[in-house]
MDAnalysis code that builds the backbone (N, CA, C; Angstrom):
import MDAnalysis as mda
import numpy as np

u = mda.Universe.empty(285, n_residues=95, atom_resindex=np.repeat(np.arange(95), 3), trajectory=True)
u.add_TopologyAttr("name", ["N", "CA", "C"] * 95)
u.add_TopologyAttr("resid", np.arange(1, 96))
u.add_TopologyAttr("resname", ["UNK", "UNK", "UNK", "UNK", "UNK", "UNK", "UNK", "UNK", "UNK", "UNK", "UNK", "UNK", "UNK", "UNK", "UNK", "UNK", "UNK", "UNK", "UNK", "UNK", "UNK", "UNK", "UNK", "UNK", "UNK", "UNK", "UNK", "UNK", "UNK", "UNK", "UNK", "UNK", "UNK", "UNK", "UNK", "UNK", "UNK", "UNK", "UNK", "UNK", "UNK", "UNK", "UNK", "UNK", "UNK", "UNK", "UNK", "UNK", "UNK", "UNK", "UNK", "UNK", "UNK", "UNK", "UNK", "UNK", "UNK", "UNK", "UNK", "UNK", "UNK", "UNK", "UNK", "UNK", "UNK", "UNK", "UNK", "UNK", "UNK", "UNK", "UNK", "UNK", "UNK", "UNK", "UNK", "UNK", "UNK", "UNK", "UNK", "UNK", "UNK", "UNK", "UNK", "UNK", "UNK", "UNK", "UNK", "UNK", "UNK", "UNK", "UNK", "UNK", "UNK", "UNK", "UNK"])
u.atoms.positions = np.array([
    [-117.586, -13.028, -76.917],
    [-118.792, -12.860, -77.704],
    [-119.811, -11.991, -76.974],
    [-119.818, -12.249, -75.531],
    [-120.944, -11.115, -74.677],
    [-120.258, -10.356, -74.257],
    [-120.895, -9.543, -73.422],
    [-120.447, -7.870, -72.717],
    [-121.441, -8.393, -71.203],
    [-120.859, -7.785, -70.414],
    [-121.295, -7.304, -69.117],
    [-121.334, -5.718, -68.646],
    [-122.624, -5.187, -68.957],
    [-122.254, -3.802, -68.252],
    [-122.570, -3.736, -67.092],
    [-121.886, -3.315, -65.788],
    [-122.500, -2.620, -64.578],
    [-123.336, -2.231, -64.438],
    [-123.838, -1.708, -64.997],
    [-125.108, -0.464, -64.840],
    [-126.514, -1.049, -65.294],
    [-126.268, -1.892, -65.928],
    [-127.423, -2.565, -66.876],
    [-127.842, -3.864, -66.534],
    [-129.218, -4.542, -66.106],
    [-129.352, -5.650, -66.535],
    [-129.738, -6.569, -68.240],
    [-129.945, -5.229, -68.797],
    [-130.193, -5.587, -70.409],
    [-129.283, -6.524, -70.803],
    [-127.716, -6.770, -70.597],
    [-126.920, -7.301, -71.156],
    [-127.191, -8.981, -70.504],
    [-127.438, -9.545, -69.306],
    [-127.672, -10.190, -69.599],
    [-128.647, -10.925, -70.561],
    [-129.379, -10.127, -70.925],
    [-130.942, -11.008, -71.991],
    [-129.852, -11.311, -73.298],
    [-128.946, -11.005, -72.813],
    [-127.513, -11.414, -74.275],
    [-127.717, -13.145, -74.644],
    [-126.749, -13.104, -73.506],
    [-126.393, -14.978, -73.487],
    [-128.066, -15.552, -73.518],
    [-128.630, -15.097, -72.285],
    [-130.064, -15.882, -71.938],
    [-130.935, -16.126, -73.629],
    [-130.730, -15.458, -74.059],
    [-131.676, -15.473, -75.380],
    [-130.452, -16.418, -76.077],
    [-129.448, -16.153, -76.002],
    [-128.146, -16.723, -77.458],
    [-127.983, -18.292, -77.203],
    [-128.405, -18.894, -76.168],
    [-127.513, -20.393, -75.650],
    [-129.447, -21.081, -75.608],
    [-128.787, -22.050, -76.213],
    [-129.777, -23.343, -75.737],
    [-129.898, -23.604, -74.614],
    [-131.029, -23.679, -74.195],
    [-131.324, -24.229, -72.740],
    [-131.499, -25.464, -72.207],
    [-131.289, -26.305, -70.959],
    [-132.366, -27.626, -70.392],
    [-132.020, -27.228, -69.278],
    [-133.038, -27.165, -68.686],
    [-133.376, -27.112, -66.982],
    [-132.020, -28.012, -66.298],
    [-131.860, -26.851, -65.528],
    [-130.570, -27.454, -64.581],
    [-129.337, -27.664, -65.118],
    [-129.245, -27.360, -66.492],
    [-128.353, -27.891, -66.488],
    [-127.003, -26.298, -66.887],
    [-126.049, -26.469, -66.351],
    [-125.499, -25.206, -66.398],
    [-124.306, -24.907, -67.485],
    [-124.444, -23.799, -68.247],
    [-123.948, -22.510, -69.148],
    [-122.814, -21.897, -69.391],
    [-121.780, -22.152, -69.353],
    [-120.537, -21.634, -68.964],
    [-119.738, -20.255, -70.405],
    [-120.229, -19.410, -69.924],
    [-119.831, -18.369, -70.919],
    [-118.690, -17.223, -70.597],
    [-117.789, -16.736, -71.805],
    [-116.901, -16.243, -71.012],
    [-116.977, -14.756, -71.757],
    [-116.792, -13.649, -70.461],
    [-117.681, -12.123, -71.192],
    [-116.661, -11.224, -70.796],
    [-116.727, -9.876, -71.443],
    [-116.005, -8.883, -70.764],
    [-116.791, -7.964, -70.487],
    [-116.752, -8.084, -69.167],
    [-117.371, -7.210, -68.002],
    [-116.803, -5.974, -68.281],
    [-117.392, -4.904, -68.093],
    [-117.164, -3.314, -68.469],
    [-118.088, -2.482, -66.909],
    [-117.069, -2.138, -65.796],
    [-117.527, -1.582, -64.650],
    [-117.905, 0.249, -65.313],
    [-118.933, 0.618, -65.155],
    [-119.519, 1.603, -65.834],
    [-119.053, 2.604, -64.771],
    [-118.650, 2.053, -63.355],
    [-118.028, 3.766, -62.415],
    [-117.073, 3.971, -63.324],
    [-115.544, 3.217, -63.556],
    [-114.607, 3.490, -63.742],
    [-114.286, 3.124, -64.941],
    [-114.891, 2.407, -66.162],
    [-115.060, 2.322, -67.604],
    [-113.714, 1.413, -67.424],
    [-113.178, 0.564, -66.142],
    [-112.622, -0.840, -66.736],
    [-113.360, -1.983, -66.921],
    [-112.108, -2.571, -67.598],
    [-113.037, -3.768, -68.193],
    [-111.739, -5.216, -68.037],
    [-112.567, -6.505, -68.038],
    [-111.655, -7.162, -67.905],
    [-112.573, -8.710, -68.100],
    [-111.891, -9.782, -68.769],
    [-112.610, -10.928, -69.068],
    [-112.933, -11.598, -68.093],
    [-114.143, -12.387, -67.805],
    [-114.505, -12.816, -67.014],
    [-115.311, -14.096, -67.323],
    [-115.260, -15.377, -66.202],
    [-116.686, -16.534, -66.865],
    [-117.695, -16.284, -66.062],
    [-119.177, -16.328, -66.511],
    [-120.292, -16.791, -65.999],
    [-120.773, -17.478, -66.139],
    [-121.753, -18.457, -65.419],
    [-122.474, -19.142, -65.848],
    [-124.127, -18.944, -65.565],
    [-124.742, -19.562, -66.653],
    [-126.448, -19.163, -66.565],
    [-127.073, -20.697, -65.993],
    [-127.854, -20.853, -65.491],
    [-128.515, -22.521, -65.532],
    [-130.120, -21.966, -65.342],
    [-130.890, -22.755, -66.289],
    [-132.479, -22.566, -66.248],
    [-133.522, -23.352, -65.067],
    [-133.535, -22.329, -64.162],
    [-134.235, -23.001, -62.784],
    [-135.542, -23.415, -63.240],
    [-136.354, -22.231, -63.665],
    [-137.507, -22.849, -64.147],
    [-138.331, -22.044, -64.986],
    [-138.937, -22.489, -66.049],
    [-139.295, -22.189, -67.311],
    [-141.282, -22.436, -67.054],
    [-141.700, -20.892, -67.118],
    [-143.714, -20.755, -67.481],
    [-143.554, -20.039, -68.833],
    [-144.763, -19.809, -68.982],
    [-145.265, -19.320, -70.163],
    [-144.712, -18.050, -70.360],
    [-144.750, -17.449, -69.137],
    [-144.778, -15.890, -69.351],
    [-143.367, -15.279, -68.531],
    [-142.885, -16.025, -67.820],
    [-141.453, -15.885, -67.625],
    [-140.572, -17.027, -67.237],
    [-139.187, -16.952, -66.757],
    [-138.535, -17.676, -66.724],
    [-137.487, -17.801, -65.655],
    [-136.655, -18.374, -64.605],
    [-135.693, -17.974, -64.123],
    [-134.515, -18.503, -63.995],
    [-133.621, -17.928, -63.715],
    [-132.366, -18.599, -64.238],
    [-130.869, -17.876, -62.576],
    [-130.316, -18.827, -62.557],
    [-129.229, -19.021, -61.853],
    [-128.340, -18.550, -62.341],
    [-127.852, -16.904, -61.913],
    [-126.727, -16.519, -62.915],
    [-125.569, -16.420, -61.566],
    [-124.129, -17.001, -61.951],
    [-122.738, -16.714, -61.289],
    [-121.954, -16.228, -61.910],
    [-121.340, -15.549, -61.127],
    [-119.790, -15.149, -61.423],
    [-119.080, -14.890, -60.526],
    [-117.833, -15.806, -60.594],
    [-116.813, -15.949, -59.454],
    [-117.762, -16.268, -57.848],
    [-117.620, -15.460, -57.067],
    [-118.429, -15.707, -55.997],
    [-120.265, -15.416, -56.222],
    [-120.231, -14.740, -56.840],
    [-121.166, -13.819, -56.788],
    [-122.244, -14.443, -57.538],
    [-123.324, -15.177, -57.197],
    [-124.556, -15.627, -56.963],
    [-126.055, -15.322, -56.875],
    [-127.051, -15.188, -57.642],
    [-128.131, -14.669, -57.512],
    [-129.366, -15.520, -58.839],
    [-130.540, -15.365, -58.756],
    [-131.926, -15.924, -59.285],
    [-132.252, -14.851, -60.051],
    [-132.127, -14.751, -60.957],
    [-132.699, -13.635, -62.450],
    [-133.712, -14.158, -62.923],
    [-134.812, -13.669, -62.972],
    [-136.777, -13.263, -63.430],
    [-136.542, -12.718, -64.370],
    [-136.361, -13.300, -65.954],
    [-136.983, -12.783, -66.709],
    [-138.273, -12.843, -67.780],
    [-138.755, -12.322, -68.638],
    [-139.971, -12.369, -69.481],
    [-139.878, -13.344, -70.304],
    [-140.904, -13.417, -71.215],
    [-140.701, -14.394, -72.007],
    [-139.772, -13.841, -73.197],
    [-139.526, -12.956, -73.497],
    [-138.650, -12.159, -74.321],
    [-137.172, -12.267, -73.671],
    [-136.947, -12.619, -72.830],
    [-135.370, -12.595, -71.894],
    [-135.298, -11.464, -71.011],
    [-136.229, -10.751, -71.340],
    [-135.697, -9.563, -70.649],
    [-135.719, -9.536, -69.045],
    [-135.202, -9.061, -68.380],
    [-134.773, -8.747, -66.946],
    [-136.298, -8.418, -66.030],
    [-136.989, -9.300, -65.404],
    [-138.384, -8.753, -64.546],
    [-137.572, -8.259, -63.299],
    [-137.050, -9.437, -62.680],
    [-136.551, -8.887, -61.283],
    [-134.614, -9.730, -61.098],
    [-134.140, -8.817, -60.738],
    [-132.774, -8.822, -60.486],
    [-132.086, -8.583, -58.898],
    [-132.583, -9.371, -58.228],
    [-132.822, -9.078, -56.511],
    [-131.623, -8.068, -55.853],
    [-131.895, -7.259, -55.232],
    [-131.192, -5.964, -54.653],
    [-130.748, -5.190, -55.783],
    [-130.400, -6.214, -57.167],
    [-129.497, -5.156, -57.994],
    [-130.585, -4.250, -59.236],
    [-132.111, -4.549, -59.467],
    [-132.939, -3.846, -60.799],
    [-134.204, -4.670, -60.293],
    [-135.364, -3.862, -60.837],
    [-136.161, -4.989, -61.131],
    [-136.930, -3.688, -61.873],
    [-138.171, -4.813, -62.644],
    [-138.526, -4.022, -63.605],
    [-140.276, -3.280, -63.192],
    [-140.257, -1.861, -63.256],
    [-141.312, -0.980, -63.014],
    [-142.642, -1.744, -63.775],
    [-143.714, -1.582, -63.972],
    [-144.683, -1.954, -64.883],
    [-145.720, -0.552, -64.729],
    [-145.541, 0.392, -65.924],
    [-146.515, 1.159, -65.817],
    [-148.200, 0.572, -65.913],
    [-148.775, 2.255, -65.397],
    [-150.126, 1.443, -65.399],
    [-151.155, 0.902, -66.258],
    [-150.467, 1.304, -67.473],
    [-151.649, 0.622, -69.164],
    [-150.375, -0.605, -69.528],
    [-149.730, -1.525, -68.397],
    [-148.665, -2.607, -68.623],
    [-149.868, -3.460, -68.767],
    [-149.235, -4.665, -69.579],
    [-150.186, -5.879, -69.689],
    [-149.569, -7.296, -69.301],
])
């Protein structure tokens, strides 16, 4: 049902917006990842869990296989900060 692109953090605001949430408790979704160097692709599970939920953003515990990290996003889902891998610019008329 989801996609994973390489290149993008947009795709996660997929699941994060599509699945019901409760704090802590964890998400188990299964996606096909699409590596954007080499345009393979291959099914994969992740899981999301909701660390902690404000007004104006949110963060969430995303895995796959080993691979581990804390995703910041808006109140819209979208991607604020994605540690080493994106985070999001805010021009200067941002609110």
């Amino acid at each position: 049902m989801d996609i994973d692109i390489s290149c993008t953090p947009f795709t996660n605001t997929l699941p994060i917006n599509r699945l019901p949430y409760v704090p802590m408790q964890q998400q188990e979704i299964q996606v096909v990842y699409i590596s954007a160097a080499d345009l393979k692709y291959k099914p994969v599970k992740q899981k999301y869990t909701l660390l902690e939920s404000r007004n104006d953003s949110s963060v969430f515990q995303y895995q796959s296989g080993n691979f581990k990290e804390n995703i910041t996003v808006d109140s819209n889902g979208i991607v604020l900060d994605y540690p080493n891998l994106f985070y999001r610019e805010m021009g200067p008329d941002a609110r």
